[in-house]
N, C-alpha and C positions, 0 to 999 in steps of 0.2 A: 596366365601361364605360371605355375606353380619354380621352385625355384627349382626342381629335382628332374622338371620334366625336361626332353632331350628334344633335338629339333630333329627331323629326317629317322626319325627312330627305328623306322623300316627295314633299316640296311643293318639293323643292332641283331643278331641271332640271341637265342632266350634259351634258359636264362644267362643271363651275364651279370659278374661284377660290377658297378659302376664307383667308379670313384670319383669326385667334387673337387678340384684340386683347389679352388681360390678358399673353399672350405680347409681342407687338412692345412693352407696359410693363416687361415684364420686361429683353426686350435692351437698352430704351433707359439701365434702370438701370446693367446690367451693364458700357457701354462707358463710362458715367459713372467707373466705376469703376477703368477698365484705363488710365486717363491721369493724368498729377500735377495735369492743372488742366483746368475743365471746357471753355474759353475755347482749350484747343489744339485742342478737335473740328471739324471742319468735314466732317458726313456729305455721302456721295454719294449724291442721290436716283434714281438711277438704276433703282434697284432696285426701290425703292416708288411711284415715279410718282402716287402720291395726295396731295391736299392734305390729310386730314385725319389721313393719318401723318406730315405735314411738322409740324403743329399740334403733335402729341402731340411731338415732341421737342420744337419752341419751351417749351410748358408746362410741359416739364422743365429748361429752360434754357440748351438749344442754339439761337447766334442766328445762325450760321455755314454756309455750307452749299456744295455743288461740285454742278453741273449739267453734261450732256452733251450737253442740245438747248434750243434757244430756246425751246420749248414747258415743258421743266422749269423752267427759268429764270422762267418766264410764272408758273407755278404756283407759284414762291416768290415772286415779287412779289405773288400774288394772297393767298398764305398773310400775307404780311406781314413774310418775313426779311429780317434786318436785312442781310447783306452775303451775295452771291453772286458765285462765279466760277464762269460759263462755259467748263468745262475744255475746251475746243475752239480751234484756230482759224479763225476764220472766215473763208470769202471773201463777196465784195461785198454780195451780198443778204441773207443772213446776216446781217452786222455790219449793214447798214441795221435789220434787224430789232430787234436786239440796239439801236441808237441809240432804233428807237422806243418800246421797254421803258423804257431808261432812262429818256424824254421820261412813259411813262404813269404809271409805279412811282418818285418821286423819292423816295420815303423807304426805298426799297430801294438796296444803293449793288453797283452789276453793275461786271464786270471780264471781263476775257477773257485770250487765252492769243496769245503771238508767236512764234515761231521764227528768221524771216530778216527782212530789211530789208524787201524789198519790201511783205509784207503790213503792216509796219511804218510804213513810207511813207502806204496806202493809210488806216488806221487813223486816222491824225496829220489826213490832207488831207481825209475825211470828218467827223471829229469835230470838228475846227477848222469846218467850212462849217456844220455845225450847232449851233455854238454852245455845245457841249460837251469835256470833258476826259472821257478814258476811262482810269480803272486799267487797267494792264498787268503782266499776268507772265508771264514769259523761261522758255517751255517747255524743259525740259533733256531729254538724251536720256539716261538711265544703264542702257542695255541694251535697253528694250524694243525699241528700233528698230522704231519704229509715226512716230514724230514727233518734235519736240523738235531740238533744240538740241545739240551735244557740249558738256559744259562747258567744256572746254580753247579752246572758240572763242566763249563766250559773253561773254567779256568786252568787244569792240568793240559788239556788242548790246545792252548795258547803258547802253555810253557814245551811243548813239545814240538809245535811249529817252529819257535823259536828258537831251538835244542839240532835242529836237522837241515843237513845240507841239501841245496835244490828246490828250495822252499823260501818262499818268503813273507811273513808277514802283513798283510795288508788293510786286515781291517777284520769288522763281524758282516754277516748278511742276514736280513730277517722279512721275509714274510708273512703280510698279516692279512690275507684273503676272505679271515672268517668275522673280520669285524666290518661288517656291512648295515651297524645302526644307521634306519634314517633319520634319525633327529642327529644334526651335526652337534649340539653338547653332549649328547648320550656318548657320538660315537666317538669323540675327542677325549673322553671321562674312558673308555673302555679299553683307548689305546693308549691311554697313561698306565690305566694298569697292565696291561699284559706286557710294555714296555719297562717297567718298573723293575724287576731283575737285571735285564738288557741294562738297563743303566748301572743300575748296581756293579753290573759286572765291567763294564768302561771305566769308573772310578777308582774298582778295586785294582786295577794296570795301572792306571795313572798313578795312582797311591804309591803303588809299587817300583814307580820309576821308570814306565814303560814310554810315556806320554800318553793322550788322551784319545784312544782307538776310532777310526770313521764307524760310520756305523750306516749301511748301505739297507732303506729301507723304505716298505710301501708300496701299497698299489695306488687304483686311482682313488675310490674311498679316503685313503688314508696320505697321500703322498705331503699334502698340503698341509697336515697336523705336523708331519715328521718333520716339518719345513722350518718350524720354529728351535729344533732339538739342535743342539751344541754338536758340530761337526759331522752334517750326515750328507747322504746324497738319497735322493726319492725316488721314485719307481715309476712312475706313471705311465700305464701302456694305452689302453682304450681312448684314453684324449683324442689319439690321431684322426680317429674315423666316428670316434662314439656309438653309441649304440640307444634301443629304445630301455633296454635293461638299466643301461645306466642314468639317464637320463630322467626315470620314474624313479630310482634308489638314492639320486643323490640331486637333490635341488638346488643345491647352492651351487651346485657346479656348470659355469657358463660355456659348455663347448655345443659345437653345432654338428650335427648327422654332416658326415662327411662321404659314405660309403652306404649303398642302397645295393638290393639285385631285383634288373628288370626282369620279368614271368610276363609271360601272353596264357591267354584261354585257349588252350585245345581241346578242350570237348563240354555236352551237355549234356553230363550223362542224365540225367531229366531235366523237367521242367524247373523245379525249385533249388539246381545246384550245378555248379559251373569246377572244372577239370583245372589245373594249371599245372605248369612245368616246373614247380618250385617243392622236389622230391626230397628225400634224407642228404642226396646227393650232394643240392645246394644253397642249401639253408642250414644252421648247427638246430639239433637235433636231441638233443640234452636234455632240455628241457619239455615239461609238459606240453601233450598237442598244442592247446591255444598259448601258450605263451612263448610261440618261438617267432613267431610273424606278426607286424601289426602295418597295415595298409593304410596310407595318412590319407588318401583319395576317400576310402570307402571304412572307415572307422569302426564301423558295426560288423565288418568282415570277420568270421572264428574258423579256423579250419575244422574240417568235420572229418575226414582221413588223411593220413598221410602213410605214400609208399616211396619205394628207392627214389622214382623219378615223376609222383604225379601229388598233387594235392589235392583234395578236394573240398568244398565249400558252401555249405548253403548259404543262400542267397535269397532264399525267397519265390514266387512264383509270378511275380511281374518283374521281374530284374529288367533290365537293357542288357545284358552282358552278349555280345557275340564272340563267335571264336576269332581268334585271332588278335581280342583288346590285348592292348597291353595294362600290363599294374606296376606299379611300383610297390617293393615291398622292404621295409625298413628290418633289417635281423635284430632282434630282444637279445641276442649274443656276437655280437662281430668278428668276435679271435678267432673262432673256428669256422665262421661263414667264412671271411677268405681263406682260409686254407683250404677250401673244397674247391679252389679256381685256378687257373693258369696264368690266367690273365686278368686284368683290369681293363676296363674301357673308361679311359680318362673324359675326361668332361669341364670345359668352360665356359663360362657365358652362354649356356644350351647345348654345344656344339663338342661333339666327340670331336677332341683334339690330338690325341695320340693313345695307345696302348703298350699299357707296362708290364713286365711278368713279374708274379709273384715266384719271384725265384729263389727265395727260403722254404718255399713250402714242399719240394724234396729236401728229402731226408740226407743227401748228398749230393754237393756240388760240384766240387773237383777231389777235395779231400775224406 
């Protein structure tokens, strides 16, 4: 019996989520492990969208945490974390949202993200009219060229943050998504440099009498490099569940497949290839056909089509496969395979133990 496979599976409808809970204890151990001090983590729940995987790290003593949508954000207020940044910038309605979190969740303390003046502006004259001060951190750009700030011009931005009521200083934010070398010296030598302004620009406040700015930074690639820098907090999202993507991109790094989705055979459509129920639907889709699925049962498995809700697969023309096997099927992307679910089907020691909802994965919760 493999560790992934489930006891009584019968009663499981396909495909479904599964998630490994003694697993996502195990990863939460491990990134405990990969920083000098527990107090620099600050996961990204992107990935896991549940409130009772945001719990399981609070009870291991992570009180920190990075959100992508208002709805995630909702869901650490409702978990009860102590400090959240909305790695986003918002426009109007948004940030409305985002004020009335603040006004629901007061023992939660929410921040957001800025780039130029103007959203800057708007931020200051909304939060002032409500009666509130909103943490701010000064998106930098260090390559991804998605958003942010260059840091060679982030300096007047800082001084402007600092210049405006409703607004409060907190720190920079930087993501760095595109440095994915697999040699971990390469990719440690590639985040020095694209970091190398980023500091510059820290020093030059400090210099200036400001003190010495956090500097909020990192995916999973990277989180553990940022782990040695002077005053930062790291990013790490994919830890929780992992993935096969990750796990082939980045070797040194010891987390375990946490999150799987069971597919059955429904059809043969001939002799040399077998149907499954593992569609656009619910597997992420992003990526090339053969590198979004990889089956640890059957290795040599490629997908040969994929539609909304069906996959298809050669296999050969002496397979075994009957309708109705089931597979297990490992996602090459995990962040966006759960979000195509409602639910998780929990699993311990074999045995579906309870089901969770991924209830970040609306785009609104209450707010």
């Amino acid at each position: 019996m493999n560790w992934y496979t489930i006891n009584h599976v019968e009663n499981i409808d396909s495909p479904a989520l599964i998630v490994y809970k003694d697993r996502v204890q195990q990863n939460i151990q491990n990134v405990l492990t990969m920083v000098k001090d527990p107090a620099q983590l600050r996961p990204h729940v992107k990935t896991n969208k549940m409130l009772e995987v945001c719990k399981m790290m609070m009870n291991s003593g992570i009180s920190k945490f990075k959100a992508a949508s208002i709805a995630e954000a909702e869901m650490l207020g409702m978990a009860g974390a102590r400090d959240v940044i909305l790695a986003y910038q918002p426009v109007k309605p948004k940030f409305l949202r985002l004020l009335n979190l603040i006004k629901a969740y007061p023992d939660t303390k929410y921040s957001c993200l800025v780039d130029n003046p103007g959203s800057l502006k708007m931020f200051s004259g909304m939060a002032s009219e409500a009666g509130l001060t909103i943490d701010i951190f000064i998106d930098l750009n260090v390559g991804m060229n998605r958003t942010g700030i260059k840091p060679s011009d982030a300096y007047n931005l800082f001084n402007e943050v600092k210049s405006l009521a409703g607004v409060d200083f907190k720190g920079f934010h930087a993501y760095d998504g595109h440095i994915r070398d697999y040699d971990l010296t390469e990719r440690i030598a590639h985040c020095d440099r694209d970091f190398k302004e980023a500091e510059e620009l820290r020093n030059k406040i400090q210099q200036s009498g400001h003190g010495f700015p956090l500097l909020v930074a990192g995916g999973s690639p990277t989180f553990a490099i940022h782990s040695a820098r002077n005053h930062v907090e790291c990013c790490p999202g994919t830890f929780i569940f992992w993935d096969k993507g990750y796990h082939d991109a980045l070797p040194e790094q010891d987390f375990h497949y946490a999150a799987m989705v069971l597919t059955r055979v429904i059809s043969l459509p001939d002799e040399g290839k077998i149907c499954i129920d593992l569609g656009h639907k619910s597997i992420a889709s992003e990526n090339e056909l053969q590198k979004r699925v990889y089956f640890p049962d059957y290795p040599e498995l490629k997908p040969f089509g994929q539609n909304e809700e069906h996959m298809v697969i050669e296999v050969g023309r002496d397979h075994q496969f009957k309708i109705g096997d089931v597979l297990y099927a490992l996602p090459i992307h995990v962040c966006p395979t759960v979000a195509l679910y409602d639910r998780a089907q929990i699993v311990e020691d074999g045995n579906r133990v309870d089901t969770w909802r991924v209830i970040a994965r609306d785009r609104q919760i209450n707010y």
